[in-house]
N, C-alpha and C positions, 0 to 999 in steps of 0.2 A: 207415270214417269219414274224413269227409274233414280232411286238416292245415289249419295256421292261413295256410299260403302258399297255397292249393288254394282257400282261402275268400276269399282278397285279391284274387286274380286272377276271382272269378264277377262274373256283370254285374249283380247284385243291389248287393253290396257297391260295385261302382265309379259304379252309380248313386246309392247311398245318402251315398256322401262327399263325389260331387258335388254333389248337391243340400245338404247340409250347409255346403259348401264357400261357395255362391252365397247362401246365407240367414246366411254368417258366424258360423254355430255351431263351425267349427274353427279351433281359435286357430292365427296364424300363425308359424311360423316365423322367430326374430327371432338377429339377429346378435350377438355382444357388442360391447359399445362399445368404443372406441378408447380413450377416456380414462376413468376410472374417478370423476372429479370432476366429468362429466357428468351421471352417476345419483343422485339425493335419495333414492332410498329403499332403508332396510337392508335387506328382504327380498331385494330385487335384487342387491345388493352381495352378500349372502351365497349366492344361486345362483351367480352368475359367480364367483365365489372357491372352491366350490366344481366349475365345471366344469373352471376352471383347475388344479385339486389334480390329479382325473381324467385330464386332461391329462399334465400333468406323470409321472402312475404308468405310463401305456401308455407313453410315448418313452421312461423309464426302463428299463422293463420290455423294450423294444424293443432299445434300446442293445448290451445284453446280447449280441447276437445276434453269433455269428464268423461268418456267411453274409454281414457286412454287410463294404466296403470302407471303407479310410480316409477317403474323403470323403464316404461318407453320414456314419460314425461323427463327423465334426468338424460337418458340418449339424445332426445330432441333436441333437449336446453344446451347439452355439450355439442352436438350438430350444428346450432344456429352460430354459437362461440365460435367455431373451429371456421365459420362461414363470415363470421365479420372479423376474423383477424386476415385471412385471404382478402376477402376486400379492400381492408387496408395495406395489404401488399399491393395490391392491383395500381389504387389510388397514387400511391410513391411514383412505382413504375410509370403510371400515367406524367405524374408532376416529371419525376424524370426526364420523359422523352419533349418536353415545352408542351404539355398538354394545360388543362384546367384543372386547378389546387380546389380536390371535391372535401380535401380534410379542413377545410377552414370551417365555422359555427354556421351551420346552415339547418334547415328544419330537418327533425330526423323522418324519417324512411319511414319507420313504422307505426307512427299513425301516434294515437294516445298509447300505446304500449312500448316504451322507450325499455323495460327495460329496469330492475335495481341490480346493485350491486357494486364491488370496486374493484380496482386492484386488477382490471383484463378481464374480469370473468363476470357475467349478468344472469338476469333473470329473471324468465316472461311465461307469461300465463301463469299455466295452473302450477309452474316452477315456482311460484312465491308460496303457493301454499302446500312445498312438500315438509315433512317432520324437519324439523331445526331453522330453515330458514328464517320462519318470520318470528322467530325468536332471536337471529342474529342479529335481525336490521330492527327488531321494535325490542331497545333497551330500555328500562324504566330510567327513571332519574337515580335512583337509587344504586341502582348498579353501574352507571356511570361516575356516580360521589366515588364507589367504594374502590370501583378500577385507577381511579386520579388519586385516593389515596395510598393505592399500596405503590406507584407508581412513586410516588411523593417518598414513603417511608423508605422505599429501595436507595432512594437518592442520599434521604439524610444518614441511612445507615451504613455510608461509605463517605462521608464527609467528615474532614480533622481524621482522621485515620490516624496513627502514631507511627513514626520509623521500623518501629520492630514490624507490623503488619506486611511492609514490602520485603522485609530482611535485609533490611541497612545496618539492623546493631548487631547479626549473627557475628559478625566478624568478634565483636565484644567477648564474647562467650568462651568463657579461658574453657568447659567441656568441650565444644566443640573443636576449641585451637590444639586442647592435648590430643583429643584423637585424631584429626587431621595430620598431627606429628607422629602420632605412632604409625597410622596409616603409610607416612610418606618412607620414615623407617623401613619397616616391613619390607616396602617395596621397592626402596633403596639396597637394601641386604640381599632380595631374590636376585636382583637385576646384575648386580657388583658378583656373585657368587657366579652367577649362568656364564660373564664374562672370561673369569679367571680360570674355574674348571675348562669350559673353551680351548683357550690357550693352552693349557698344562694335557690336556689331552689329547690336543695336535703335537704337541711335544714328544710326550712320553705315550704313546699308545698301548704300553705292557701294562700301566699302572692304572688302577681302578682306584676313583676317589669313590668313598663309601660316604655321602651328601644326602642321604635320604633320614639319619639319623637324627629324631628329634632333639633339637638342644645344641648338633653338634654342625661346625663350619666347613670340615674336613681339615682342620689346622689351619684355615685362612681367617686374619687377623682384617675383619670389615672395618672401613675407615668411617669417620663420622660425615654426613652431609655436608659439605663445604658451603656453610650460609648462616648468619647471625642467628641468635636464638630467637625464634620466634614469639613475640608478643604480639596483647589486643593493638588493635586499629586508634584507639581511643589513647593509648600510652603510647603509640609511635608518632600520633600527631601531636602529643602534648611535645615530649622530646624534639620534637623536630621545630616545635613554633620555640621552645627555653633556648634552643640553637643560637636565636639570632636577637642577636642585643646592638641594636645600632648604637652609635656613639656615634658624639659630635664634637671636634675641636672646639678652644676657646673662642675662636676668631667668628667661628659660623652660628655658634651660639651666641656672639655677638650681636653681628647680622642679623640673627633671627629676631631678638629681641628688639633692634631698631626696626624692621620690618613691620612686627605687632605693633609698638609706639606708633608709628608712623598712618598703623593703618587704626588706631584705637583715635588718632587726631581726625580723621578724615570720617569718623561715627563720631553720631550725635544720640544722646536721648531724647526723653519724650519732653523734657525742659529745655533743648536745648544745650546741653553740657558737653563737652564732650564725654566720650567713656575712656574709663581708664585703661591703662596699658595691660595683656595679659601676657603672660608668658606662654606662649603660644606651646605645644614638641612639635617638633621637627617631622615632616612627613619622608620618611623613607620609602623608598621604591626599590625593590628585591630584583634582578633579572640572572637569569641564565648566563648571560654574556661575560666575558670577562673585561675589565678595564681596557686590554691591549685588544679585542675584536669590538670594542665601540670608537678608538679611537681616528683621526679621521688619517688617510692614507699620505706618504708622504710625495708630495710634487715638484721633480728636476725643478732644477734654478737653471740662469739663463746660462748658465757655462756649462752643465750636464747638455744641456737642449744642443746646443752647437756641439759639441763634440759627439752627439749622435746623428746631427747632419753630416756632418763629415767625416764619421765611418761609413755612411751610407752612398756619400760621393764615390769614396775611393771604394768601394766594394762593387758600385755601379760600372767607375773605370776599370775597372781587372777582370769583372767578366764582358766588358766590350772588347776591350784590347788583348788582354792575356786569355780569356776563355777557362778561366779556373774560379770559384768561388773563395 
């Protein structure tokens, strides 16, 4: 009796597929997709996530193999990876279209060989034991202490930091403030010169200023930077806090001091006593505002109110009647 290859290979059979073939009664052979959000329908999703699974068991199952060299074994290992992140595209797609959620804790697939590693990338079979691996995952204790310590010293070695470290007291630094001022010079003198020759040379077109000469302006007298003399940061905020000396009337100073009494009667100490009176200062409060933009707005009285009703009568009557505003 003849076998199933014996019967593939007669001219009965290769005529019979062919004509099959040409009348489209044999489905074609189709590739899987690229992208798994391409496919609308679950049926489909769940073959290809299926062929993928198949997949995935033969190159596992392959891995195995010590006949194999380190660099199929790292092809493999990157093949299986590149096969279970597709799966899990599949899997979405699936949850996607109302399918069944295969990403929930379910037994893995492959058997006792799940599988080390972290971070999206793993490693199975004879992948654990290429050069560096099993060095990554089998740390001793000791290099675990030493990795938490330097870990540890990176920390304290940026902690209490001092102002200067970010460059909060550069501004302090009368070197840097004089060169900053000569800088600004300089480049206030180019800027003011490039203007004024400009002009004089739309002017006068015959006359050639001679400005390349070191030292010299052309006979243009450069004015000074129109802006206070520049000091540290540290002396314009002292200046700026000597500014402001609140004062208080007799009257409020008064008040304040029945306010303290009043509120020293209403404290008790630990015997029972009252506490004495202190002479409290006065808490001032600094704003932007001036007196006259906090004050409160002024509101018509009842004799402005009427007399804006009745301009608005007669204004009402003149354009009914007259038709003029």
């Amino acid at each position: 009796m003849a076998r199933n290859q014996e019967k593939a290979q007669s001219m009965l059979y290769r005529f019979r597929e062919a004509q099959a073939s040409s009348l489209g009664l044999t489905p074609k052979p189709t590739r899987r997709p690229r992208l798994a959000s391409s496919v609308t329908s679950l049926k489909e999703c769940e073959k290809w996530r299926g062929e993928v699974i198949r997949e995935i068991s033969r190159k596992v199952a392959k891995i195995q193999d010590f006949g194999l060299t380190d660099f199929e074994v790292r092809d493999l290992n990157d093949e299986i990876n590149k096969l279970l992140r597709e799966k899990v595209h599949w899997e979405k797609q699936i949850l996607a279209l109302g399918g069944a959620n295969y990403m929930r804790a379910v037994p893995s697939m492959l058997g006792g060989d799940a599988g080390i590693g972290g971070r999206g990338y793993k490693y199975f079979g004879r992948a654990k034991d290429l050069p560096g691996v099993k060095e990554m995952f089998n740390k001793t204790r000791e290099q675990e202490e030493m990795e938490q310590s330097w870990k540890s010293d990176k920390w304290q070695r940026f902690r209490n930091l001092p102002p200067a470290y970010f460059g909060d007291e550069d501004e302090d630094d009368t070197g840097l403030l004089q060169e900053e001022v000569r800088r600004e010079e300089e480049e206030w003198t180019q800027r003011y010169l490039q203007i004024i020759q400009g002009l004089q040379q739309d002017r006068r077109d015959d006359e050639q200023m001679d400005s390349n000469i070191e030292g010299s302006n052309g006979g243009i007298e450069v004015p000074a930077i129109p802006r206070p003399t520049p000091r540290p940061f540290r002396e314009e905020m002292q200046a700026l806090a000597s500014g402001f000396h609140p004062t208080t009337s007799q009257d409020d100073s008064t008040s304040v001091e029945a306010d303290s009494a009043s509120a020293a009667k209403r404290q008790k100490g630990s015997d029972g006593a009252p506490l004495p009176a202190t002479s409290a200062s006065p808490q001032v409060a600094y704003s932007i505002f001036a007196p006259e933009d906090l004050a409160h707005p002024t509101l018509p009285d009842r004799t402005a109110v009427e007399r804006m009703i009745l301009n608005a009568k007669k204004r009402q009557l003149r354009q009914e009647y007259i038709g003029s505003s």
